[in-house]
ZAMIRO-437561 format. One line per 3 residues: number of its first residue (from 1); for each residue x, y, z of C-alpha. Coordinates in pm, 1 decimal, always signed. Example, Ala and Ser with C-alpha at 12.3 -4.5 7.8 and 13.67 -1.06 7.14 Angstrom:
1 = +1230.0 -450.0 +780.0 | +1367.0 -106.0 +714.0
***
This chain:
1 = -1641.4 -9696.3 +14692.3 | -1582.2 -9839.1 +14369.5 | -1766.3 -9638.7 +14052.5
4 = -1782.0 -9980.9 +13890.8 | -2073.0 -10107.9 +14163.3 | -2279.2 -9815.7 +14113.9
7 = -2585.1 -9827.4 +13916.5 | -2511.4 -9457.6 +13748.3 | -2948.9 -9439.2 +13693.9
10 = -2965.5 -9474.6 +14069.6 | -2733.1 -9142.6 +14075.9 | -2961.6 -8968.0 +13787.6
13 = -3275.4 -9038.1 +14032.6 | -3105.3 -8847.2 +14315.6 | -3023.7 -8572.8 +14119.3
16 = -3374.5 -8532.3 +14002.2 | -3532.1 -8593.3 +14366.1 | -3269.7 -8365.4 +14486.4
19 = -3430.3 -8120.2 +14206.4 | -3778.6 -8209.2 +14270.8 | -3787.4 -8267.0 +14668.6
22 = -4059.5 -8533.9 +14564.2 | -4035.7 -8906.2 +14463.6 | -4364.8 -8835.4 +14264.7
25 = -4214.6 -8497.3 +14054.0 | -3924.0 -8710.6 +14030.6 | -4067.9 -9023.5 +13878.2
28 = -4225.4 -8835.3 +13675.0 | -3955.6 -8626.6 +13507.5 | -3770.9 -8920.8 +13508.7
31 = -4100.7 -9121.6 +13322.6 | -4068.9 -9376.8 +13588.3 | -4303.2 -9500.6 +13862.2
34 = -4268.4 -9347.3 +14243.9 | -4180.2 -9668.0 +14355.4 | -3897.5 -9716.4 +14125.5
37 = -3777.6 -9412.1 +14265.0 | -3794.9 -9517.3 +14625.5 | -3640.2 -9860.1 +14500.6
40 = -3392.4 -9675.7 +14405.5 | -3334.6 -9406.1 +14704.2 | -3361.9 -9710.0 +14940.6
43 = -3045.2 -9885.4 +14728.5 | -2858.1 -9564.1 +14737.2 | -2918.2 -9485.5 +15080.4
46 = -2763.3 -9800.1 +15160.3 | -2470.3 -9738.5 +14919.5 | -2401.3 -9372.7 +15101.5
49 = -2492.1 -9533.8 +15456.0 | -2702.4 -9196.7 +15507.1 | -3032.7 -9098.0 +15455.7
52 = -2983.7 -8833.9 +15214.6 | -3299.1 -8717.0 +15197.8 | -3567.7 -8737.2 +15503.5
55 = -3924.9 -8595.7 +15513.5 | -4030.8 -8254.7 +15661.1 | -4421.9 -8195.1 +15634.6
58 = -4496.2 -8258.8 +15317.8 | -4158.5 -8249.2 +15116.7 | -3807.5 -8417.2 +15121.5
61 = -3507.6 -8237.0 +15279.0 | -3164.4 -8300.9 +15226.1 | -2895.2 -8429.1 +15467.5
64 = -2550.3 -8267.5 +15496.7 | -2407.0 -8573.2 +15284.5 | -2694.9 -8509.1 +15020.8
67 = -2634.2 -8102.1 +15044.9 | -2281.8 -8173.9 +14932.9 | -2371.7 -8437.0 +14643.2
70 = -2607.2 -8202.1 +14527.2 | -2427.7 -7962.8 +14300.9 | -2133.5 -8242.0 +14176.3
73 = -2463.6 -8446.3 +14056.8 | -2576.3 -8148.1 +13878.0 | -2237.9 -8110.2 +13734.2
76 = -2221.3 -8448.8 +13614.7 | -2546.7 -8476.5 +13456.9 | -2527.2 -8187.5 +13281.7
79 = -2183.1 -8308.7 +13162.9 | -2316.4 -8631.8 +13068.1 | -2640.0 -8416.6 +12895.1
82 = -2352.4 -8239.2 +12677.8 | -2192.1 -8546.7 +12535.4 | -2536.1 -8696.5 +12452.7
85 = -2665.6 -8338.5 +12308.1 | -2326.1 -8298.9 +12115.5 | -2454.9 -8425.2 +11806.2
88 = -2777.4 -8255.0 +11726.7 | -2625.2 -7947.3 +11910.9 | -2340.8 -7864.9 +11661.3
91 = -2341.3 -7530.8 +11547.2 | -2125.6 -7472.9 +11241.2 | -2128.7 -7070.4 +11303.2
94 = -2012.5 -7138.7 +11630.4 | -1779.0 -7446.1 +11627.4 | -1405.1 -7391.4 +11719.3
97 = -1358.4 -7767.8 +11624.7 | -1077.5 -7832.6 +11419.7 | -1097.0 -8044.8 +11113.7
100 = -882.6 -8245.9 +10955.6 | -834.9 -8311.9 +10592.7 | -569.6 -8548.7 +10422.5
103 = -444.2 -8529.6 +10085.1 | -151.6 -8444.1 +9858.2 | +38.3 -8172.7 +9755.6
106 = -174.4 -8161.5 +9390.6 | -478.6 -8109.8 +9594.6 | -300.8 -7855.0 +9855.3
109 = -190.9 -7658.7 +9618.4 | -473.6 -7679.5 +9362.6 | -784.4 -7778.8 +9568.4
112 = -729.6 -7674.4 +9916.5 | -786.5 -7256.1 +9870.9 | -1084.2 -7346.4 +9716.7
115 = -1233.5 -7589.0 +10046.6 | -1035.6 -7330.7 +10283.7 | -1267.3 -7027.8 +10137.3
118 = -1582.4 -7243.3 +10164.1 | -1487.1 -7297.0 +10523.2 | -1395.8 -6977.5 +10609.4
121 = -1784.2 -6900.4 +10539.1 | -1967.9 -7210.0 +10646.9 | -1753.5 -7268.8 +11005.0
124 = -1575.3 -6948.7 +11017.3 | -1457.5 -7001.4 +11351.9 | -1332.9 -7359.7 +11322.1
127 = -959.9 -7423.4 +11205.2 | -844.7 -7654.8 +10917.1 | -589.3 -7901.2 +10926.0
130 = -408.9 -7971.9 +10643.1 | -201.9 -8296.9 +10628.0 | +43.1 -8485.4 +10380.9
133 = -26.6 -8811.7 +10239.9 | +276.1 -8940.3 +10443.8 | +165.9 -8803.3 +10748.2
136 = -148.5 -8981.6 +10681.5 | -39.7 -9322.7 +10671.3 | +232.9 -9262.1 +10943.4
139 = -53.8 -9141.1 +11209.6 | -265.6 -9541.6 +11094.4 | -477.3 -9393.2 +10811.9
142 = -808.4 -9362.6 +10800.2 | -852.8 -9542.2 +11106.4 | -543.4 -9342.0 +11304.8
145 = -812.4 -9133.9 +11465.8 | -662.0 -8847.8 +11355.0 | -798.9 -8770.5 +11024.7
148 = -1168.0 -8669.3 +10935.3 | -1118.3 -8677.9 +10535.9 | -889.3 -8737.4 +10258.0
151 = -870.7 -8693.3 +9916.6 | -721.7 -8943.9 +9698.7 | -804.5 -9125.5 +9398.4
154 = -1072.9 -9425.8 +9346.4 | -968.5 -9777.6 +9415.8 | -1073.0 -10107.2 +9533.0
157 = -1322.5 -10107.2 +9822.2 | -1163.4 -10076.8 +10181.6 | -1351.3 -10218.9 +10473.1
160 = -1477.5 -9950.2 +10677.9 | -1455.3 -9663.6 +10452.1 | -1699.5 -9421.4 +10304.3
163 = -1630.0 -9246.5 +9993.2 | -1817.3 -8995.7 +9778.7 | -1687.7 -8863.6 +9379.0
166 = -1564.6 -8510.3 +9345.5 | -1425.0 -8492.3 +9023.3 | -1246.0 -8673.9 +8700.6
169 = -877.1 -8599.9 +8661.6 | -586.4 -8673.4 +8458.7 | -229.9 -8722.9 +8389.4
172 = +9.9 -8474.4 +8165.9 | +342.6 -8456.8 +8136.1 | +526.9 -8174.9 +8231.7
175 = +890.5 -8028.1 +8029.4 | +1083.6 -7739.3 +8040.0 | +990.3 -7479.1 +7817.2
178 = +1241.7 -7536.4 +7503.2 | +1278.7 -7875.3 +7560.7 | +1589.1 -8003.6 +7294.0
181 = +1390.4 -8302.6 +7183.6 | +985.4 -8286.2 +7307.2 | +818.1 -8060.8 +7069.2
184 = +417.7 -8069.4 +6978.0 | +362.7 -8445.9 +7034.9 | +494.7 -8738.2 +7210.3
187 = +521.3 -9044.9 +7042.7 | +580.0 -9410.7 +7227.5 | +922.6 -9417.8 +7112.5
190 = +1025.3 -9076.3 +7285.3 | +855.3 -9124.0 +7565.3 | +1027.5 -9394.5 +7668.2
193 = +1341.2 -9247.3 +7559.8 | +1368.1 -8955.2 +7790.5 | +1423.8 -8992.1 +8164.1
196 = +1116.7 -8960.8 +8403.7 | +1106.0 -8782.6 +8754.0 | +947.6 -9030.6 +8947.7
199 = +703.6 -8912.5 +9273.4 | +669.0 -9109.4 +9565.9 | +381.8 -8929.0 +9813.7
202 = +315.1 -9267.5 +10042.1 | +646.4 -9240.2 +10310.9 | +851.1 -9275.9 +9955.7
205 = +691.5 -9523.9 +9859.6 | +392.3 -9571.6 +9569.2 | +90.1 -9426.5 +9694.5
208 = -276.5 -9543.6 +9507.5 | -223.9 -9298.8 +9209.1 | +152.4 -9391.7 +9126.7
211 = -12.8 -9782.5 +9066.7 | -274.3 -9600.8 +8834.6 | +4.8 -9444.3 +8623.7
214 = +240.2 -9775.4 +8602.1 | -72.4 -10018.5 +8531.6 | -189.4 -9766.4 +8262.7
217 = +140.9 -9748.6 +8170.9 | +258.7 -10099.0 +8140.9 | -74.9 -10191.2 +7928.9
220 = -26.2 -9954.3 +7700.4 | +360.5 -10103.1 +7605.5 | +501.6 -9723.1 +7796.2
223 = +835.1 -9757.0 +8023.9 | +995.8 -9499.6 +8240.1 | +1329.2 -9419.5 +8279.0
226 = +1353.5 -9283.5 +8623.9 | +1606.5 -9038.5 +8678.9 | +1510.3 -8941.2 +9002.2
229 = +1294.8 -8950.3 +9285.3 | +1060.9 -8675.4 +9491.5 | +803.6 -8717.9 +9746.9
232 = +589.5 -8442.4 +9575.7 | +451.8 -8305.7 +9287.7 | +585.5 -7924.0 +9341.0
235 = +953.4 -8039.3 +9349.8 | +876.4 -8224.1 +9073.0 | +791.5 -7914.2 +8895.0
238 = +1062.2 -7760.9 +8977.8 | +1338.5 -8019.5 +8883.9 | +1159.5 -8059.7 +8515.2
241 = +1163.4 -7674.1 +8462.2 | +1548.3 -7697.8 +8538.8 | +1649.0 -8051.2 +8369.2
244 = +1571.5 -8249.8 +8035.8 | +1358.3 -8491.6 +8258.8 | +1010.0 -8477.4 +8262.2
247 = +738.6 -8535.5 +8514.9 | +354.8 -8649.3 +8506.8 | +144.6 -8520.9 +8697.4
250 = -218.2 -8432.2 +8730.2 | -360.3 -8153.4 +8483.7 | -493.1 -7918.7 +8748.0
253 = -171.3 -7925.5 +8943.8 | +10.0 -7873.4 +8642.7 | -230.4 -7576.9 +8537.0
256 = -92.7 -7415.0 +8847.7 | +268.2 -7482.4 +8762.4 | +237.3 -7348.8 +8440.6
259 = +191.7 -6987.9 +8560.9 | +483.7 -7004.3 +8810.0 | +757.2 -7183.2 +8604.4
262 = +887.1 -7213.8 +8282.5 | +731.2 -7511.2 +8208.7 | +473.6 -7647.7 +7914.2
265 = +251.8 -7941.5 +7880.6 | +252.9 -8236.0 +7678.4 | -35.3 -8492.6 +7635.3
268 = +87.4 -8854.4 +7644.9 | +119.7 -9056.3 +7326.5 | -184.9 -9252.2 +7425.0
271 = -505.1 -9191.5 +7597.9 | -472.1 -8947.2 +7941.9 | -407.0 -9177.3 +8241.8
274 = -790.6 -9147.2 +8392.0 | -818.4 -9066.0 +8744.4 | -1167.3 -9042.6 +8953.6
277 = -1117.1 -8837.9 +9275.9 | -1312.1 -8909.0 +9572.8 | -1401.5 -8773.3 +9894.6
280 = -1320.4 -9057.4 +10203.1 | -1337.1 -9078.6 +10502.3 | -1357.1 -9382.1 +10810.8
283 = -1639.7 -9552.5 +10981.7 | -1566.3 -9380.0 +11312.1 | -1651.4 -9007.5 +11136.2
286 = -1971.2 -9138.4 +10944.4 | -2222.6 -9047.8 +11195.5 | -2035.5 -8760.8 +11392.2
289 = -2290.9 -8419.0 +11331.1 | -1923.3 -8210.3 +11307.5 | -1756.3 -8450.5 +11078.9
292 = -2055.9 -8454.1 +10818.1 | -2073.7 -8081.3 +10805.0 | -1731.2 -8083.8 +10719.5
295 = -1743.1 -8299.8 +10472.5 | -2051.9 -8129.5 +10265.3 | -1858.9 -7792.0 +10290.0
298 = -1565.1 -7997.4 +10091.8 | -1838.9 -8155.3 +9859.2 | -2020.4 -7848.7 +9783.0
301 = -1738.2 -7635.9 +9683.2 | -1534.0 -7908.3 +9494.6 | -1855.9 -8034.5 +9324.4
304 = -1990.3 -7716.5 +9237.2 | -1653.6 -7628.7 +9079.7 | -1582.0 -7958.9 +8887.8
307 = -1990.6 -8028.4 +8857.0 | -1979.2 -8419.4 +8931.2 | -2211.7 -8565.6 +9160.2
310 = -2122.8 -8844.9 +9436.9 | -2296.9 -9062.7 +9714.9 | -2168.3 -9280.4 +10013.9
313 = -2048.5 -9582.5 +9929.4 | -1921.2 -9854.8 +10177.4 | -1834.6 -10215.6 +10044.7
***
């Protein structure tokens, strides 16, 4: 018998007359008429080639075949009740769903405890995923099917995509503390002097941040001299508290550096590179009960902490 020439509301009215034992109880938990019921018992007794249910006084009573389909169609529509329920049916005290959340090391390090707290109390039995900005675009982005959220910073609109502010941020430069030639300011001519440690998040390549930076960069008449390459911000860090090269990176990350390394920081010689973070997430997630809770527990705590408001937004 092929599934595919099955009418599955034929199967839902057996279950229920198998429930009821009467085509009227039935049709009328079902909100149908009785004789769309027998319509249908009629088609499905010719499907089965067996009665499945025959009268006895004044009730219905099951065949063998109709015994035996009797708890599998119970099964199935309470399966089938489960997916349908799922959504207004999520429990965020008792969901052992795990989220996913994409973003980069600055916001792992510097961000992260901060949403991983708020979770801890809001879906305390759910588990957080963490994941790299490579791994992001190396599982299809966004639209991979992998990821629920990501934090990055604002840019053009993308089709499909949802996005909501959580806070302005922006660039410093990082040195070694007792740096030979950086001392209280940084003019143009310096700056482009000393040798810059570049950081490539996106697969090592430039992720949307990195064209911030080199835009801001370029119009303001600013040139690096790269001396090296690093997929992330921390071994940045680490290289400019060790070298003469120096690194730019976002303040709050570099807040947290500051009490770890020997390091200092140093405001560019023009205007800090302006960054608005955001909250986004795919099309596929917008409407999923699970996938909105998680997201509010990321927007509450971040915009609480940074106190800047944000809405959906889809081009």
């Amino acid at each position: 018998m092929n599934l595919a020439s099955i009418d599955l509301n034929r199967l839902l009215v057996l279950h229920a007359v198998l429930s009821e034992r009467s085509v009227t109880r039935a049709a009328a938990a079902l909100h149908v008429t009785p004789s769309a019921v027998s319509n249908a018992l009629a088609r499905l007794r010719a499907t089965f080639d067996d009665p499945l249910l025959v009268r006895s006084g004044r009730g219905l009573v099951p065949t063998p075949r109709a015994t035996v389909l009797a708890p599998q169609l119970a099964d199935a529509v309470a399966a089938m009740a489960r997916v349908v329920d799922d959504q207004s049916n999520f429990n965020p005290a008792r969901s052992t769903r795990t989220f996913t959340l994409a973003c980069s090391d600055a916001e792992q390090i510097s961000e992260v405890p901060r949403i991983a707290a708020a979770c801890a109390r809001k879906l305390p039995h759910a588990r957080l995923r963490v994941m790299s900005v490579d791994q992001l675009k190396s599982r299809g982005g966004l639209a991979g099917g992998e990821v629920d959220a990501a934090i990055a910073p604002a840019h053009g609109p993308l089709r499909d995509v949802y996005s909501a502010d959580l806070y302005q941020e922006e660039g410093v430069l990082v040195v070694r503390k007792g740096h030979p030639q950086v001392r209280r300011r940084m003019s143009k001519e310096l700056f482009n002097t000393l040798r810059h440690i570049d950081i490539l998040l996106a697969l090592g390549g430039p992720g949307i941040g990195h064209r911030i930076v080199e835009e801001f960069f370029a119009s303001h008449g600013l040139q690096r001299d790269i001396a090296i390459s690093v997929p992330s911000f921390a071994a940045a860090a680490a290289i400019a508290a060790q070298t003469d090269w120096v690194a730019g990176m976002p303040r709050r990350m570099a807040a947290v550096f500051l009490h770890q390394m020997p390091l200092s920081t140093m405001a560019l010689p023009v205007p800090p590179v302006p960054f608005r973070i955001q909250l986004v997430w795919h099309e596929r997630t917008h409407t999923d009960a699970g996938a909105r809770c998680f997201r509010s527990v990321i927007l509450a705590s971040l915009q609480s902490r940074h106190a800047v408001s944000g809405s959906d937004r889809r081009p």
